[in-house]
N, C-alpha and C positions, 0 to 999 in steps of 0.2 A: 327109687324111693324105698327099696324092702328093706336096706343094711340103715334106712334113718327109724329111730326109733317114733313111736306117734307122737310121743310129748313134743319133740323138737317140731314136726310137721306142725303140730297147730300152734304153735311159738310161731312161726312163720308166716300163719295165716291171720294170726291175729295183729303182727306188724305191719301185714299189707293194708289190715283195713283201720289202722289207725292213720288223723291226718295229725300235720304237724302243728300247734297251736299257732306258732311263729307267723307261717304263711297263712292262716287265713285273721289273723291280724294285721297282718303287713299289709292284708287287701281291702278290710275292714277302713286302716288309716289312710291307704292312699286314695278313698273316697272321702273321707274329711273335707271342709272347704277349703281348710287352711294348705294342704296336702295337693290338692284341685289344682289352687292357682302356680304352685309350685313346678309343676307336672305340665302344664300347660306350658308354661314360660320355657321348659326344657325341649319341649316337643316344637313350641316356636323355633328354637336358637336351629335347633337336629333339621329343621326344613329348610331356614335360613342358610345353614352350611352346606346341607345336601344339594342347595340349587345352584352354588355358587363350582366353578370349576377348580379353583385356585383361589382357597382362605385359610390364616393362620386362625382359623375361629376353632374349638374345639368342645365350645358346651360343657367347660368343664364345670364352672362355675355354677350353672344352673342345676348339673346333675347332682352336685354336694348341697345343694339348697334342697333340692326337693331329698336328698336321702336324709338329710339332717332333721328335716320335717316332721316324716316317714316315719325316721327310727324315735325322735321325738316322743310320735303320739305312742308308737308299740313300746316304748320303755316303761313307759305309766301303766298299758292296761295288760302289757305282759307278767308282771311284776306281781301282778294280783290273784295272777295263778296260779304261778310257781313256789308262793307262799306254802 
């Protein structure tokens, strides 16, 4: 740390204790109801597949439902901050 100048140290310190707004909206919306049921239906299909030994099942469908949900609700209340 002697050859970093201080400025850059607490440049440093102050990036570690920023959080990203992204992810605590993204956690914000995936408690939504709408968001819920989305989440659920995917975590259904993920147990559905996991118990099966041999399925072309893949959950893909359920997991772009719930991302499209998700990213959905964080597009509206992202948007409002970044203003």
């Amino acid at each position: 740390h002697e050859d970093v100048p201080a400025e850059e140290e607490e440049e440093e310190e102050e990036e570690e204790d920023m959080v990203d707004p992204l992810e605590t909206i993204r956690t914000k919306c995936e408690q939504t109801e709408h968001c819920v049921h989305y989440k659920e239906r995917l975590e259904a299909c993920e147990t559905r597949v996991g118990s099966k030994s041999n399925t072309t099942e893949e959950c893909t469908e359920e997991l772009f439902d719930f991302l499209h949900a998700r990213d959905h609700c964080v597009a509206h209340k992202l948007f409002h901050i970044v203003k």
